[in-house]
C-alpha positions in Angstrom: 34.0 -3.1 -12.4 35.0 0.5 -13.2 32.0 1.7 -14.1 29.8 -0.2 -10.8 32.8 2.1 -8.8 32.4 5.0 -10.9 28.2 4.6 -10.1 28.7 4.1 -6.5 30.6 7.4 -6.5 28.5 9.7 -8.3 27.3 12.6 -6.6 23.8 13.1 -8.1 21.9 16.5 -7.9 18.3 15.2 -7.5 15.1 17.3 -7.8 13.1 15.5 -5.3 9.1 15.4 -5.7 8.2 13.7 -2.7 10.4 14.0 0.7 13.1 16.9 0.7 15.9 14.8 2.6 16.1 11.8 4.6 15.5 13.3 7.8 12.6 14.9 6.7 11.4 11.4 5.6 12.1 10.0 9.6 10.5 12.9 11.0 7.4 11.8 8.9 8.0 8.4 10.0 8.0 8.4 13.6 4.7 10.9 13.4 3.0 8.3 11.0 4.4 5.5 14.1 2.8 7.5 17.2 -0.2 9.3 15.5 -2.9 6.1 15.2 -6.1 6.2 16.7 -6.1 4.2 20.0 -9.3 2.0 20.3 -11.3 0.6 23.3 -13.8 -2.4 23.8 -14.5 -1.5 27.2 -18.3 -0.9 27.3 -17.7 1.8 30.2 -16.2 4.1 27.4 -17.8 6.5 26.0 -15.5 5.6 22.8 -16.4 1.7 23.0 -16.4 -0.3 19.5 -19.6 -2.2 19.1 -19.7 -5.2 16.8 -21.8 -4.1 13.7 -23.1 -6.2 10.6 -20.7 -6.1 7.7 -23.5 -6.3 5.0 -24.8 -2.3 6.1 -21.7 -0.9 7.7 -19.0 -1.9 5.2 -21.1 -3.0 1.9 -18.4 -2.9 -0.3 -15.9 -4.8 1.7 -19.1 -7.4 2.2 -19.7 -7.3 -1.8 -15.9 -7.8 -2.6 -14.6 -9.9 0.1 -15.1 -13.7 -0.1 -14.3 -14.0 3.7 -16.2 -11.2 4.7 -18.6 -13.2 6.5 -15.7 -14.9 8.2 -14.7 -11.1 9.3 -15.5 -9.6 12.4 -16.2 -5.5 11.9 -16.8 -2.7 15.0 -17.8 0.7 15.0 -18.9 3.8 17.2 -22.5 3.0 18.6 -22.7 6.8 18.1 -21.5 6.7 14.7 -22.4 9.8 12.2 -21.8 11.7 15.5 -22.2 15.5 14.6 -20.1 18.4 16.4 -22.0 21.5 17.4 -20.2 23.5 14.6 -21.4 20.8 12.1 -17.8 18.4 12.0 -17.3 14.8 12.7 -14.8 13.3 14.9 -12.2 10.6 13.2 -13.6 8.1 15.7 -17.3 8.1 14.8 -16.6 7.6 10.8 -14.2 5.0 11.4 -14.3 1.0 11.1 -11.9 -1.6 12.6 -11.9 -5.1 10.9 -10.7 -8.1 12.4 -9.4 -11.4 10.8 -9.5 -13.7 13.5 -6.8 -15.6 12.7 -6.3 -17.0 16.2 -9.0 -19.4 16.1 -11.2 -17.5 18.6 -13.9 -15.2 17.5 -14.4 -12.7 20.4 -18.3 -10.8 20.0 -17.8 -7.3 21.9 -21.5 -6.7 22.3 -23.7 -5.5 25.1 -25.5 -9.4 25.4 -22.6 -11.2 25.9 -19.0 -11.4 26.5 -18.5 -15.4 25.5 -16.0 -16.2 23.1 -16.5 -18.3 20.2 -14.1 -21.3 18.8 -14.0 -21.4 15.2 -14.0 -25.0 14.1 -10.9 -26.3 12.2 -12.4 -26.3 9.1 -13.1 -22.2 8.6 -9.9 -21.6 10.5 -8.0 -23.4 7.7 -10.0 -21.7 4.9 -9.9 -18.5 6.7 -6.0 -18.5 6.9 -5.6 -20.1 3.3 -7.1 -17.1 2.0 -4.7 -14.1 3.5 -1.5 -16.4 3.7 1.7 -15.8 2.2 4.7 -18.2 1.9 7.5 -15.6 3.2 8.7 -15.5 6.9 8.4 -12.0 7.3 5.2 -11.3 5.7 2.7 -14.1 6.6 -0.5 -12.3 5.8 -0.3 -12.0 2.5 0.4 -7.7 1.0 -1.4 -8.1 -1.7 -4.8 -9.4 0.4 -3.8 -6.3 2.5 -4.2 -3.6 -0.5 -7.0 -5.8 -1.6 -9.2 -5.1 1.3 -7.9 -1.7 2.0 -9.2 -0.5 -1.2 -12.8 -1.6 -0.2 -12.6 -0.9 3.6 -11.5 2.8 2.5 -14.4 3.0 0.4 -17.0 2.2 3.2 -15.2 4.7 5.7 -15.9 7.8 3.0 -18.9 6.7 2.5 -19.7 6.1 6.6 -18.3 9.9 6.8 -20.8 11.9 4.6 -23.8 10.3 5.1 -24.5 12.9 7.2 -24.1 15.7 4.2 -27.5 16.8 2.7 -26.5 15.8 -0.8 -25.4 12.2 0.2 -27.8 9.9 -1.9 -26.2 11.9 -4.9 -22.5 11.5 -4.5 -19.9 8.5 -5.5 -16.5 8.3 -4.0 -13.8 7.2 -6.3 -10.2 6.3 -5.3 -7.8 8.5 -6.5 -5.0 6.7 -5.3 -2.8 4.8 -2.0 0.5 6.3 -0.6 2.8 5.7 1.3 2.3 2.1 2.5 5.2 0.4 4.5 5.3 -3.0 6.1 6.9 -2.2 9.8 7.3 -5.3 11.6 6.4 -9.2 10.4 2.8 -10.8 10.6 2.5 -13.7 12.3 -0.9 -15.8 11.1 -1.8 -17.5 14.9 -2.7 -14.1 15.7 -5.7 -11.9 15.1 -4.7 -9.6 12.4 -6.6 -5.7 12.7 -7.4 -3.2 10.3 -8.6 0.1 11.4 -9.4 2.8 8.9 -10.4 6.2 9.4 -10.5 9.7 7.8 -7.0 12.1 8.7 -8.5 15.4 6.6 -11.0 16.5 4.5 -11.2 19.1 1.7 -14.1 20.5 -0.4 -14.2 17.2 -2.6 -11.6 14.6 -1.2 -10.7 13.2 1.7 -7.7 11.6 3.3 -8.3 7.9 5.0 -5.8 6.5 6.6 -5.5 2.3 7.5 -3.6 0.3 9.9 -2.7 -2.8 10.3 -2.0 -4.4 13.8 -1.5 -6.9 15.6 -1.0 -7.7 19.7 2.3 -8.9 20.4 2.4 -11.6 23.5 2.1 -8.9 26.6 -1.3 -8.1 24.8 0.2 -4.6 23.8 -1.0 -3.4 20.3 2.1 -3.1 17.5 1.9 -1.4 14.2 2.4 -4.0 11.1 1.4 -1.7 8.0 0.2 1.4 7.5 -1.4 3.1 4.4 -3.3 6.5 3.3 -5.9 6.3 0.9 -6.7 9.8 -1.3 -10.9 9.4 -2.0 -12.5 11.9 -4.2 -16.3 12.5 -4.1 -18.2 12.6 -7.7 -22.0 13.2 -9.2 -23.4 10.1 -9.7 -23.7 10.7 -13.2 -21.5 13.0 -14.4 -18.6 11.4 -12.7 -16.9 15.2 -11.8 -15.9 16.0 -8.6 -19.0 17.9 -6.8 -17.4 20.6 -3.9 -18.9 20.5 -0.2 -20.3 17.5 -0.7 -17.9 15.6 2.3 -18.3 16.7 6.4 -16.0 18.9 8.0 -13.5 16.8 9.7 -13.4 17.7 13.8 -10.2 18.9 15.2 -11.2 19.9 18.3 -8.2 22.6 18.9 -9.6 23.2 22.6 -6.9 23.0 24.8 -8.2 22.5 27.8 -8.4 18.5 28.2 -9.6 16.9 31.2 -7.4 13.9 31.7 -3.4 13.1 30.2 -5.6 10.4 27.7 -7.5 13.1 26.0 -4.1 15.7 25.5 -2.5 12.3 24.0 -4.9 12.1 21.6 -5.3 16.2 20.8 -1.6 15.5 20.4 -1.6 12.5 17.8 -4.6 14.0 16.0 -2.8 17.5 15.2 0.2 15.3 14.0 -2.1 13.3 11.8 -3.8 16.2 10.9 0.2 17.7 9.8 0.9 14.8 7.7 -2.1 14.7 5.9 -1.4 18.4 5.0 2.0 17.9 4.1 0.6 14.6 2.0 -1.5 16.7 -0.3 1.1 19.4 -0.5 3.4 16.5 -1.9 1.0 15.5 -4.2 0.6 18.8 -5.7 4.5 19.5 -5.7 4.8 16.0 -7.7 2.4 16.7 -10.3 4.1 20.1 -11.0 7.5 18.4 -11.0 6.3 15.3 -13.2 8.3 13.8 -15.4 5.2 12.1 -17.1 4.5 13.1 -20.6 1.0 13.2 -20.1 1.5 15.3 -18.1 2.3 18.6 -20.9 3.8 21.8 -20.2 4.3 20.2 -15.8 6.3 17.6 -17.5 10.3 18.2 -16.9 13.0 15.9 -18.1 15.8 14.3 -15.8 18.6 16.4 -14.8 22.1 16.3 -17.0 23.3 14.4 -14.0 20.8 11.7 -13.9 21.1 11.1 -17.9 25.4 10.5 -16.6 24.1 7.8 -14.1 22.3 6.2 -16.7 25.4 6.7 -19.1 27.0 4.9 -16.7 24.6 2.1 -15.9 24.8 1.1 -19.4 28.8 0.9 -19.4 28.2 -1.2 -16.5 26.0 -3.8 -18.6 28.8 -4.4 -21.0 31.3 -7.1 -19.7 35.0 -8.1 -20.6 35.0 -11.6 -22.1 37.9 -12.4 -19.8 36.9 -11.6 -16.6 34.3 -13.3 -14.3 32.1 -10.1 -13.7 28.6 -10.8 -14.4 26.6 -7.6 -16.4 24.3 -5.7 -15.1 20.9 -7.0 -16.0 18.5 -4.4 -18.2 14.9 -3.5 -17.5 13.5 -5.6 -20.4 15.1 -8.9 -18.9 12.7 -8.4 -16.1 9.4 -7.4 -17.9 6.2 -10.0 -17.3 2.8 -8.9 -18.8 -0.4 -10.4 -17.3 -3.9 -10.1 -19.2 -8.0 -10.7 -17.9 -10.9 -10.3 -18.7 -13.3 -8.6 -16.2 -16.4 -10.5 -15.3 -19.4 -9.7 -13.4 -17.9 -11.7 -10.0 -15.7 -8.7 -9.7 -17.7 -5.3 -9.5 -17.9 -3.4 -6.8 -21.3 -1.9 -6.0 -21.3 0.9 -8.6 -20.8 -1.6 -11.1 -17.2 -1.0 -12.2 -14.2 -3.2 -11.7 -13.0 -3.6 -7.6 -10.0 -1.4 -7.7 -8.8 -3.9 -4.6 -8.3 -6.3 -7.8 -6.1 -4.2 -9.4 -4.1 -3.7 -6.1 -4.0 -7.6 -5.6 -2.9 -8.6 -9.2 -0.8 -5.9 -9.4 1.3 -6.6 -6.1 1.4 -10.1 -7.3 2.8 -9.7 -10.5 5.4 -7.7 -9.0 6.2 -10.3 -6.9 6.8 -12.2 -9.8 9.1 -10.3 -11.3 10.9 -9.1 -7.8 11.7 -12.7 -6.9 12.8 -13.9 -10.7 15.1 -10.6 -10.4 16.1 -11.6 -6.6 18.9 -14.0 -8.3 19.9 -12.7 -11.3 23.8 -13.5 -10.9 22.7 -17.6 -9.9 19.5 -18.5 -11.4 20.0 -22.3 -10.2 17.7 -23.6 -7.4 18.6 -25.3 -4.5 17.9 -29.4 -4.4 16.2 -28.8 -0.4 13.6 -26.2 -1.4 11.3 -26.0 1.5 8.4 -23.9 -0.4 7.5 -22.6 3.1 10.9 -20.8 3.6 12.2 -17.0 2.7 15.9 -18.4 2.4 16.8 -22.1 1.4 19.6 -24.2 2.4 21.8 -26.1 0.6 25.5 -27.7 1.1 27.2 -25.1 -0.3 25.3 -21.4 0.4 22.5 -19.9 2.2 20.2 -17.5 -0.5 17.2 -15.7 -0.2 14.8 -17.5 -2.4 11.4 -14.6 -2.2 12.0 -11.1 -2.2 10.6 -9.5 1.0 7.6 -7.2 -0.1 8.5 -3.8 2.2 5.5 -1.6 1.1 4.1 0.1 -1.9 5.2 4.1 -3.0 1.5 5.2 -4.7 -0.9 3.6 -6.7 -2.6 6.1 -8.8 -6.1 5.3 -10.5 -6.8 6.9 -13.6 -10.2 5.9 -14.6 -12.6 3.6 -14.1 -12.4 0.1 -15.6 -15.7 -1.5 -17.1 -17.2 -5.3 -16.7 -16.4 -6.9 -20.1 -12.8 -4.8 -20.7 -9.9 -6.5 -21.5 -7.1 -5.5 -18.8 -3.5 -6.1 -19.0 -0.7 -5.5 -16.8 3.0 -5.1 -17.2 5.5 -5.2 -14.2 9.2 -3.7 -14.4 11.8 -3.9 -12.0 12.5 0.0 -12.4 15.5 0.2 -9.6 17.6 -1.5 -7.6 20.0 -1.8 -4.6 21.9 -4.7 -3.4 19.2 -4.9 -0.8 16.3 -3.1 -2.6 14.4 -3.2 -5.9 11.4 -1.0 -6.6 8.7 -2.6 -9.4 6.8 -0.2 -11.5 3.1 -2.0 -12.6 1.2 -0.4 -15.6 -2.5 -0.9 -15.8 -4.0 -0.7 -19.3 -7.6 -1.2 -20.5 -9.1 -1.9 -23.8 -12.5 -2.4 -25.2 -13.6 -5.5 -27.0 -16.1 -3.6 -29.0 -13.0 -1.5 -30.6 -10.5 -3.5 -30.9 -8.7 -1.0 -33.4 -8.3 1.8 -30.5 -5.3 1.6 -28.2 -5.0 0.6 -25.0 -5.9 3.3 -22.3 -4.0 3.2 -19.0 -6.0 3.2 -16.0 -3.5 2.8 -13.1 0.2 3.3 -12.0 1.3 1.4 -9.3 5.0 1.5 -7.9 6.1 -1.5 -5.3 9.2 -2.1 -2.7 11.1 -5.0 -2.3 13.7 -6.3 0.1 16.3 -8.9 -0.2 20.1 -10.1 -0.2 20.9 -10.5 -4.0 19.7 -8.0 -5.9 22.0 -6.4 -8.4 23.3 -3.2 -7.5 21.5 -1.5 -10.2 19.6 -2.5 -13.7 19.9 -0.3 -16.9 16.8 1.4 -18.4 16.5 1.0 -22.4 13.2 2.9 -24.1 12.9 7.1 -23.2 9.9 5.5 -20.7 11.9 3.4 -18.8 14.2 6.1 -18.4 11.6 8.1 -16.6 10.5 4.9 -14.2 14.4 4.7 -13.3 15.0 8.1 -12.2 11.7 8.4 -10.6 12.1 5.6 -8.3 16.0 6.4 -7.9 14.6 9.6 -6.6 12.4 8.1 -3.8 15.3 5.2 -2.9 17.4 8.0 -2.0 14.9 9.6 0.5 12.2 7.1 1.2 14.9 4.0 1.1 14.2 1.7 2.7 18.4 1.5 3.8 20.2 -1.3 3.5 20.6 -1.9 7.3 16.8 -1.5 7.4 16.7 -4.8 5.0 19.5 -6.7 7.4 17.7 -6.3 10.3 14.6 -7.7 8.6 16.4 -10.3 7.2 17.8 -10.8 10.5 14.1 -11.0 11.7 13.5 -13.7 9.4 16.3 -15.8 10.2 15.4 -15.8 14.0 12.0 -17.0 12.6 13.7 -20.0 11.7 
């Protein structure tokens, strides 16, 4: 169609509020690759992980987590480690959780080395509860952002229990960034998260989780990655209180005994760069927003953005006598879920688990990203195997689950209480022929006034991969507008690119 080649062709001047340009964005990328932590079991270390109890060393992952018990954690035997000038080392504040998905439940402490066999029965259940049904993505995202949420918690909390005023500070998520699923999960493998803090400010901190898993040589691989923003409030007021989190060390002493400890001078000051360059983006964002909310900061879309949309919508109107099939629009692709909070899940200050939000909200988008998947052929194959990524039929090979790639930011608002009514609304936003991006809104509303409107609590913004996406969906209301060019804006910097997506999906088919 004229208008789809017209589209492909623009040349749009975007005002980007994240990444500058795409190499910028793979500069980031390989630093965010080589900068983990590196851990060690080996009791001759002096940076050896002991096994520690789950119920005192991670008490909201424990409160939260059905599975927890099922969960192996380690930490520092020094942990709350203090530096002479008063700072804290990334290693003593962090925790590394391990889903022992391989059947063997390995205890790393100083009685005994003996390895456990977990009996058939809480292998099945323990695997049940993180799976997914796609090839690529095994361990389910949405478990992933579910216990990230709570594991980040305990690491903030872990780090400034040290600080005098401790007993009267409450850390709050302000938000997750940046999140990208790197390589497939495979479930007969022992799946690890390791979270710890990348920089800390007067009141907020940066913590950073990964997810890995050994690949058969026994070498550790990077599956998903993902950088938490906590903030630390009064108990009772709720405002941010300043000072109240531990100087993070950085040990800038250049003079390191052995090529280990210049390695990892080398990936902290990188980690330490990107969490600087993560909180300049932030503040760059919100002084670029195109939010409403957001007053005077707010800034409409650029004259050439508004054409692209002109544009799109030409593209959604189709000649009766030709077989071109119209773009689909943003209200086509719309699904609303609703609950009720109950007591079951709070976390330990008593407010809704904000993993909960990150679960239901990745799943709903789901929804909606695989319903969108095949737009142009919206019949299903008569082999379905419910197991598979891509089904098989006489005629074609289509992808029948979009491929969740990662999440942009999730952004928490406020606080949602036991008892509100919560509903949340997922739109595809954007798309590629290879990618779609899914915008969630979380609102809240109290029972005990039902005449008030609904408040919004959280923003969350999801990736998607996949073979038969439209190349591009048409925005409607003002507000849709603004979730278009917003995510149009990070697809042309962040991407993923479309030969990223074919060498996943050529991942998936090797799976096969």
């Amino acid at each position: 169609m004229m208008a789809i080649r017209l589209l492909r062709n623009a040349q749009i001047s975007i005002r980007k509020r994240c990444f500058q340009t795409r190499s910028e964005y793979e500069q980031w990328d390989h630093c965010m690759k080589a900068s983990r932590i590196r851990t060690t079991h080996d009791k001759q270390s002096s940076q050896c992980l002991e096994q520690v109890n789950p119920r005192t060393a991670a008490p909201f992952l424990y409160s939260v987590s059905p599975i927890s018990e099922r969960l192996l954690l380690f930490a520092q035997s020094h942990d709350n480690e203090i530096e002479d000038d008063g700072s804290k080392s990334p290693n003593s504040s962090l925790l590394e959780c391990v889903y022992p998905l391989s059947g063997t439940r390995h205890h790393a402490d100083s009685k005994s080395d003996a390895d456990d066999i977990i009996n058939t029965t809480d292998l099945k259940i323990l695997r049940a509860s993180v799976s997914d049904f796609g090839a690529y993505s095994r361990f389910r995202l949405a478990k992933f952002y579910s216990d990230v949420d709570a594991l980040t918690a305990d690491v903030a909390y872990r780090h400034a229990s040290s600080s005098s005023n401790s007993e009267d500070i409450a850390f709050v998520t302000a938000g997750h960034y940046y999140s990208r699923k790197i390589l497939n999960t495979e479930l007969s493998k022992d799946l690890i998260l390791r979270c710890y803090p990348t920089l800390t400010g007067r009141s907020s901190m940066e913590i950073r989780t990964d997810a890995l898993q050994e690949d058969d040589s026994g070498t550790e691989k990077l599956i998903n990655v993902c950088f938490t923003s906590m903030v630390a409030v009064d108990k009772q007021t709720l405002r941010p209180v300043k000072d109240a989190i531990q100087k993070l060390s950085t040990h800038n002493d250049s003079n390191h005994s052995n090529e280990d400890e210049r390695r990892e001078q080398e990936r902290l000051r990188m980690r330490t760069e990107m969490a600087e360059k993560h909180t300049q983006i932030r503040k760059k964002r919100f002084a670029t927003s195109m939010l409403l909310r957001n007053g005077p900061s707010s800034s409409p879309p650029t004259q050439e953005e508004m054409a692209a949309i002109h544009l799109l919508h030409q593209g959604s109107i189709v000649d009766n006598n030709t077989n071109d099939i119209p773009l689909p629009h943003v209200r086509q692709y719309t699904y609303r879920s609703s609950e009720i909070v109950y007591p079951e899940k709070r976390n330990v200050h008593g407010k809704l688990f904000g993993g909960f939000v990150m679960e239901n909200g990745h799943t709903l988008a789901q929804y909606a990203a695989d319903f969108y998947l095949n737009h142009a052929n919206q019949q299903k194959p008569s082999n379905f195997d419910g197991d598979l990524d891509v089904a098989k039929d006489s005629k074609s090979t289509r992808q029948l689950r979009a491929i969740p790639l990662g999440l942009d930011e999730a952004i928490f608002l406020q606080p949602i209480s036991i008892g509100d009514h919560v509903t949340f609304t997922a739109r595809v936003v954007h798309s590629t022929p290879r990618t779609c991006r899914v915008v969630v809104i979380v609102e809240v509303r109290n029972p005990s006034n039902r005449s008030s409107a609904p408040l919004r609590s959280n923003r969350l913004m999801f990736v998607f991969g996949g073979t038969d996406f439209p190349n591009g969906i048409v925005p409607n209301g003002y507000h849709e507008i603004l979730m278009h060019v917003d995510a149009k804006r990070r697809a042309a910097v962040e991407g993923p690119l479309d030969e990223e997506v074919d060498g996943i999906l050529s991942q998936i088919q090797a799976f096969k």
